[in-house]
C-alpha positions as CSV (number, residue, x, y, z in Angstrom):
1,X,31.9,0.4,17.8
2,X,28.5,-0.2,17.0
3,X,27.4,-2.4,14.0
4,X,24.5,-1.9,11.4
5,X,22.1,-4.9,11.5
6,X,18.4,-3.1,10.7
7,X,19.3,-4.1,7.0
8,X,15.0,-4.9,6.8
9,X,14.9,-1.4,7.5
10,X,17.4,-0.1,4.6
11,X,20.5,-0.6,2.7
12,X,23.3,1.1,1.1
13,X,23.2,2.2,-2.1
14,X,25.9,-0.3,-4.1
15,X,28.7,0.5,-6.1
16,X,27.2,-1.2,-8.8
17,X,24.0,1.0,-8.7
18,X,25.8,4.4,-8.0
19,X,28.0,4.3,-10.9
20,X,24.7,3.4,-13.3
21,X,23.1,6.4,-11.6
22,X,25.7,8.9,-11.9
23,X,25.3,9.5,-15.8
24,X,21.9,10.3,-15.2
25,X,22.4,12.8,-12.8
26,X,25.0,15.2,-14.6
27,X,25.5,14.0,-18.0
28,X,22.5,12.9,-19.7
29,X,19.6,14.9,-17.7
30,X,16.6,15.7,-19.7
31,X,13.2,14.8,-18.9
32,X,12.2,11.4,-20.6
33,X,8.8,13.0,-21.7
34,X,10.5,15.6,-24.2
35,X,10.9,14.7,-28.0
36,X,14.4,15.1,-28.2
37,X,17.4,12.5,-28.5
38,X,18.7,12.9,-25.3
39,X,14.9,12.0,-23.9
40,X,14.8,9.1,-26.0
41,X,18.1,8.2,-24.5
42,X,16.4,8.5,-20.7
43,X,13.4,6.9,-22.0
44,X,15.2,4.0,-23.2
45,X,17.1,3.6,-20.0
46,X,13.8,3.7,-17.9
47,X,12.9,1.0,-20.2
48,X,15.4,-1.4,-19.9
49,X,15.0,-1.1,-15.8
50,X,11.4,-1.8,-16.8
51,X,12.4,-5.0,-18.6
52,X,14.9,-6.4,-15.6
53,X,12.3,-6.0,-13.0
54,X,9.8,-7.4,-14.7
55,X,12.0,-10.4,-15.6
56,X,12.5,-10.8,-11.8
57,X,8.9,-11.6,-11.1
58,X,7.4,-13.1,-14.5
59,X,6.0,-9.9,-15.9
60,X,5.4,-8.0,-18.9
61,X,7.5,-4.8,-19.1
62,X,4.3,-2.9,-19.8
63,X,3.0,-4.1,-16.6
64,X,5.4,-2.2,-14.1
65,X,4.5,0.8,-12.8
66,X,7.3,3.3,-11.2
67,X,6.3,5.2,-7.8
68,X,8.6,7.0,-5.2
69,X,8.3,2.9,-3.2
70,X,6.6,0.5,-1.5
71,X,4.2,2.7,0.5
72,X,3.0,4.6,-2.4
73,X,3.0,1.2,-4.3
74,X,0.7,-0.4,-1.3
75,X,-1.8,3.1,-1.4
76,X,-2.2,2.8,-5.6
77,X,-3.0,-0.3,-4.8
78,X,-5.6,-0.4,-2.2
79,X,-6.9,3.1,-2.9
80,X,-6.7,2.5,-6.6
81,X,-9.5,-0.6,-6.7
82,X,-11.6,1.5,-3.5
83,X,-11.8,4.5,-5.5
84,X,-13.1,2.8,-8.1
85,X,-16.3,1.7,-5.9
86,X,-16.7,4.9,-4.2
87,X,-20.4,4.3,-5.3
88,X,-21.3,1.1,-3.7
89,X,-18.6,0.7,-1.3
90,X,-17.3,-2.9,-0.9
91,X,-15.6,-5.2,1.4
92,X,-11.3,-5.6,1.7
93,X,-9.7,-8.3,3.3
94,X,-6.4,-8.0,4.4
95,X,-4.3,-8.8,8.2
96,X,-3.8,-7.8,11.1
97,X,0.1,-7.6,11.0
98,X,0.5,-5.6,7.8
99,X,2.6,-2.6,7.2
100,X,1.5,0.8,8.9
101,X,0.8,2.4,5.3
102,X,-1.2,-0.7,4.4
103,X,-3.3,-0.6,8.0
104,X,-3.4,3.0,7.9
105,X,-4.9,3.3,3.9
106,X,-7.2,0.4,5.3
107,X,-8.5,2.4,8.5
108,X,-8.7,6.0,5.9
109,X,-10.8,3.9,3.9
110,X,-13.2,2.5,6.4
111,X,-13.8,6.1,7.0
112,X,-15.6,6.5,3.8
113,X,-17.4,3.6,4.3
114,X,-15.7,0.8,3.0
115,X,-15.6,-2.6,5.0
116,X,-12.2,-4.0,6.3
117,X,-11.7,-7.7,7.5
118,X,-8.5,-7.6,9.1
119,X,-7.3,-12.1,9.3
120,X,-5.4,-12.4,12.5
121,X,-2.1,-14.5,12.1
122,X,-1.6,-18.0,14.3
123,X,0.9,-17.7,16.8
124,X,4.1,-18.0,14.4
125,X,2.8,-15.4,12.7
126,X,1.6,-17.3,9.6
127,X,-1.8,-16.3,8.1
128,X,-3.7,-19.3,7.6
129,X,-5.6,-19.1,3.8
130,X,-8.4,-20.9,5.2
131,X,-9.6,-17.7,7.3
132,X,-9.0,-15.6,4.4
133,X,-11.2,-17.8,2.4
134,X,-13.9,-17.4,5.2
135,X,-13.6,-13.7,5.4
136,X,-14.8,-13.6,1.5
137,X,-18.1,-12.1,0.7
138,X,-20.1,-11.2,-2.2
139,X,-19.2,-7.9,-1.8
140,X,-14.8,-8.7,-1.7
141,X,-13.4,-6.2,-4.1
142,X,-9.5,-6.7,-3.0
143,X,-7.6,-9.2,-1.0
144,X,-4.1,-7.4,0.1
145,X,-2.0,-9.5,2.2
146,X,2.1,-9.3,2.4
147,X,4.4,-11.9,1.0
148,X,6.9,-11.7,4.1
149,X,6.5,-9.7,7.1
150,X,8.9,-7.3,7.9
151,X,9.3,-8.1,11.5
152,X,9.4,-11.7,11.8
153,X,10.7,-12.7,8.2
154,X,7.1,-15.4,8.2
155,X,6.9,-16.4,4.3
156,X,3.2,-16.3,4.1
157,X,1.5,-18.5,1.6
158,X,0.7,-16.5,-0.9
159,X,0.1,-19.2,-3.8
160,X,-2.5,-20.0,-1.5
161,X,-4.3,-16.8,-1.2
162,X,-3.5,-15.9,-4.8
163,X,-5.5,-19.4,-6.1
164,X,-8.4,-18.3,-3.6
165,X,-8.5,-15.3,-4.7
166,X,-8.9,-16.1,-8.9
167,X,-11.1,-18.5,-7.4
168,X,-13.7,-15.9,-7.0
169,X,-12.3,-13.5,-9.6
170,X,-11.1,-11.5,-6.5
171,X,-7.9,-9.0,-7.2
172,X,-5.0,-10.0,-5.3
173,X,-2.3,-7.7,-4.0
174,X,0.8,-8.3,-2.2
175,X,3.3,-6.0,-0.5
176,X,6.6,-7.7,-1.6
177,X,9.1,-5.1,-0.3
178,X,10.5,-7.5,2.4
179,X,10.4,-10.6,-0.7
180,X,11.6,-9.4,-4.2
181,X,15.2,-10.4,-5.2
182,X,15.6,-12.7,-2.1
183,X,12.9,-15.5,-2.9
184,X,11.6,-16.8,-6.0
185,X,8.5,-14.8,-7.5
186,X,6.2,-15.5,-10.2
187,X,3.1,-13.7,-10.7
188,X,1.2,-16.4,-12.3
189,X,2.6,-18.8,-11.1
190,X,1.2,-17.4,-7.4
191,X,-2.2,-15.4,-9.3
192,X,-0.8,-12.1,-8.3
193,X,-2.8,-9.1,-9.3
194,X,-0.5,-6.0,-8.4
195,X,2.9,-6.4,-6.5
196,X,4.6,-3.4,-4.5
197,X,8.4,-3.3,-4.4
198,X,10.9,-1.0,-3.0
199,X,14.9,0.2,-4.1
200,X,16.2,0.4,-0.9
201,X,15.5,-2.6,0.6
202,X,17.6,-4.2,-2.2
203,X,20.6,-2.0,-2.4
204,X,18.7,0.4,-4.2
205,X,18.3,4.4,-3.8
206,X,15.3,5.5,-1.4
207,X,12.8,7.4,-3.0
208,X,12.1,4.7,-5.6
209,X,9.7,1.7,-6.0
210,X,7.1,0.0,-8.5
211,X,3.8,-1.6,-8.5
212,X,3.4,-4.4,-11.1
213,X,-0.1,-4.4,-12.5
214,X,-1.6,-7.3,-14.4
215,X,-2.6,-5.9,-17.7
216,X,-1.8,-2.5,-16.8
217,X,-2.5,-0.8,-19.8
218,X,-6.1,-1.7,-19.2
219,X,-6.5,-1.3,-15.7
220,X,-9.2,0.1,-13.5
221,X,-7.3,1.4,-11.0
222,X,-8.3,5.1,-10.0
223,X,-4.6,6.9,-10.1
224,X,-3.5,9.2,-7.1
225,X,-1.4,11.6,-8.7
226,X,-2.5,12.8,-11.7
227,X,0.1,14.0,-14.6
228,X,1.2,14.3,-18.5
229,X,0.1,10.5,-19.3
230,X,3.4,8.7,-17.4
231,X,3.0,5.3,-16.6
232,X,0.3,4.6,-18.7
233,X,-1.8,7.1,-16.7
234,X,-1.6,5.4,-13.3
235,X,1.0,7.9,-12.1
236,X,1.7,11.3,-12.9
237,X,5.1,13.4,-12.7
238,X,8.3,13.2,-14.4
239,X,10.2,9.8,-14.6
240,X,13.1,9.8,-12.3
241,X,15.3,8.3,-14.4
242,X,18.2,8.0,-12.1
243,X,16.6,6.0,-9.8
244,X,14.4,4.2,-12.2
245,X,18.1,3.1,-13.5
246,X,19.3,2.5,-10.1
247,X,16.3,0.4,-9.0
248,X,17.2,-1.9,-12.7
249,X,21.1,-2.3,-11.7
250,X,19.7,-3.4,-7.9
251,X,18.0,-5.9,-9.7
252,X,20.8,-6.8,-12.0
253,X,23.3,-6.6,-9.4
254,X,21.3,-8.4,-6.4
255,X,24.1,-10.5,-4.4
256,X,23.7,-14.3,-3.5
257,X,25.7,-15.4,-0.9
258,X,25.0,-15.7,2.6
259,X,26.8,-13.0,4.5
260,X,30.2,-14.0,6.8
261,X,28.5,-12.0,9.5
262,X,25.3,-14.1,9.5
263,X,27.3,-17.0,9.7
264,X,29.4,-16.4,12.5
265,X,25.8,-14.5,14.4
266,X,24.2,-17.8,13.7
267,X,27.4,-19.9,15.4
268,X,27.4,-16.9,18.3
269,X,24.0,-16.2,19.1
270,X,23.5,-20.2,20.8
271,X,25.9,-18.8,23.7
272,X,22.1,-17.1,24.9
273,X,18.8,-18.1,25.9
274,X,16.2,-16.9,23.4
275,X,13.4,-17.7,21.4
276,X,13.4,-17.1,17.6
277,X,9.5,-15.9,16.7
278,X,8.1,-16.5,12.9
279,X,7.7,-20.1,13.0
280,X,9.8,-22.3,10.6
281,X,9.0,-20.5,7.2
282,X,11.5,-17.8,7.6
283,X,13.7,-15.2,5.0
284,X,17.1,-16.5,6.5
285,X,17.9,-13.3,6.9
286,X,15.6,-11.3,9.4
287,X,16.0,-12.7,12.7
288,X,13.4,-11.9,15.8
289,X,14.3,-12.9,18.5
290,X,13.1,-12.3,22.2
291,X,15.2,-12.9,25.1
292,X,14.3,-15.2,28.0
293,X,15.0,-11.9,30.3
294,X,16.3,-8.6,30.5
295,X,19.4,-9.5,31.7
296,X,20.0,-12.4,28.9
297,X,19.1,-8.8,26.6
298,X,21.7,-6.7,28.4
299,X,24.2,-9.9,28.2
300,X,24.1,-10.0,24.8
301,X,23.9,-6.4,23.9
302,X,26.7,-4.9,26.0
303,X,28.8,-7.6,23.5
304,X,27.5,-7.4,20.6
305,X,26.8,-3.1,20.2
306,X,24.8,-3.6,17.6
307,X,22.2,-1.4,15.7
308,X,19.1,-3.3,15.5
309,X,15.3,-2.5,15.7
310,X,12.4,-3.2,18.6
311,X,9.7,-4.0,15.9
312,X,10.7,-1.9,12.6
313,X,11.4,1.4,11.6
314,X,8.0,2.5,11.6
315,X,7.1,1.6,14.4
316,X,10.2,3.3,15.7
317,X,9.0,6.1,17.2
318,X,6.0,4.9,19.4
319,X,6.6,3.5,23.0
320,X,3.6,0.9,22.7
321,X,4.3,-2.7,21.2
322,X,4.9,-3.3,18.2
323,X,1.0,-4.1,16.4
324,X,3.0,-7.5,14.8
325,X,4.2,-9.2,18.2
326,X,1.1,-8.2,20.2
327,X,-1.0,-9.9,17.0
328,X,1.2,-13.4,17.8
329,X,0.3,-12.9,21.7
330,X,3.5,-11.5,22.9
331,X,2.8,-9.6,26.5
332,X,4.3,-6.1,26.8
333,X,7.2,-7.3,28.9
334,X,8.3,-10.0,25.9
335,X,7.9,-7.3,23.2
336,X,9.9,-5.4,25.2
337,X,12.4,-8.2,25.1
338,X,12.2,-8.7,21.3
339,X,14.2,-7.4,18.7
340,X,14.6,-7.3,15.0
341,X,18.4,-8.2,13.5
342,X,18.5,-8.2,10.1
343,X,21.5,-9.4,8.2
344,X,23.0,-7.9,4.4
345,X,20.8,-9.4,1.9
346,X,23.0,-12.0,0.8
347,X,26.4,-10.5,0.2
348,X,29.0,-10.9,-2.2
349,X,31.4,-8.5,-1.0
């Protein structure tokens, strides 16, 4: 029977979160932006989700912003500050081994005429801040690099690029889909600017994310969708409140302990010849791992029939390499070798 291990990719909706979302969907309905009691009711709802996940990472309530996930998150983001300097242009530094909707806002962007530096990671995959302080110029307007990459699991060192980047009063973003609820954040504490974040990677329903926003309320950023005020302005359309609850009882609810079936993978997965990729600074739960051959591959899969990834899910449906290990200097043959097991976010069930 095959197994599920592309948890990097998405997980289930909890118990947890689907019986905090079900009230929401039947019972109490109406839209949060009407002057009614029952809107007042949704409103307050959205705002205590507000308040939990801006507990998470050190934030003001005020200073979370709802969007349908981390890709839209990433593009308010980047697009928000370009849009801004549509006059003069300016210069963005980001990497090499981003996600596809940050590379792929990047590359629409140098099509207007913007200027990308895309860093290139060292071999484990880490990049190193003093290349991002190098790539600075007096033209910088955003500095957009991930917490943890979603292939490997590398912990980047943001603190490091979030001190460089108040340095030279330089806005710092992070994509923290593959980070929130499984390491500690705080977004002073690491100079964070604007933080994207994503339900389902956390138990959560799809279709739901957030940007956090430092000082929100008086933010610059140019929105993309355009509405009746929501979200401070920043993001138009109606609140979905039962995912904006779901997304709070994710947080609330986030499991701690180190699933049985990591465990016993860690114990099993010595009986092959492999090489782990990432380096040492690692989320515990995303393995990449390339096989020393195709037969060691077959070996292990025609035991283990499990359901994992060759890169991620975006990269899913291309036949090249994945952009990630050819950046660490994997050939074709070894990315062919390589895959992606991710283990339950820390379980507790």
């Amino acid at each position: 029977m095959n197994k599920y291990f592309d948890f990097a990719a998405s997980t289930p909706v909890s118990d947890e979160v689907l019986v905090a979302m079900t009230p929401w969907e039947k019972q109490n309905f109406a839209n949060p932006s009407a002057s009614h009691q029952a809107a007042v009711d949704a409103t307050d709802a959205i705002q205590l989700a507000r308040e939990k996940i801006a507990d998470e990472i050190g934030a003001m309530p005020s200073e979370i912003v709802f969007t349908s996930g981390a890709s839209e998150s990433n593009n308010l983001a980047i697009k928000g500050i370009a849009f801004n300097h549509l006059d003069k242009k300016g210069h963005i530094i980001t990497t090499s081994i981003e996600h596809k909707c940050v590379l792929n806002a990047c590359s629409f962007l140098e099509t207007l005429g913007f200027e990308i530096t895309y860093v290139s990671p060292n071999s484990d995959g880490v990049i190193e801040s003093s290349l991002v302080k190098k790539a600075i110029r007096e033209n910088t307007i955003l500095i957009s690099i991930h917490h943890i990459n979603n292939e490997l699991g590398t912990i980047q060192p943001i603190e490091e690029f979030g001190a460089i980047a108040f340095e030279h009063d330089i806005p710092f973003h992070t994509d923290a889909a593959q980070s929130f609820c499984k390491v500690e954040i705080d977004v002073d504490d690491m100079d964070i600017d604007m933080l994207s974040l994503s339900g389902h990677k956390i138990y959560g329903p799809k279709g739901i994310g957030a940007l956090y926003i430092r000082d929100a309320r008086d933010s610059e950023l140019v929105p993309l969708i355009h509405g009746g005020g929501q979200e401070h302005g920043l993001r138009g359309g109606t609140s979905p409140t039962p995912l904006i609850v779901g997304l709070g009882a994710a947080v609330e609810n986030f499991p701690t302990e180190k699933s049985l079936k990591q465990q016993k993978f860690e114990i099993d997965i010595l009986d092959y010849e492999f090489t782990r990729n990432g380096g040492s600074d690692l989320l515990e739960t995303t393995w990449n791992i390339t096989f020393s051959s195709d037969k060691e591959a077959k070996r292990f899969f025609a035991i283990n029939q499990w359901l994992v990834s060759q890169g991620s899910a975006c990269n899913a449906m291309s036949n090249t390499p994945s952009h990630v290990l050819t950046s660490i200097g994997l050939d074709e043959n070894e990315a062919r070798r390589t895959y992606r097991i991710s283990f339950p976010p820390y379980e507790n069930k």
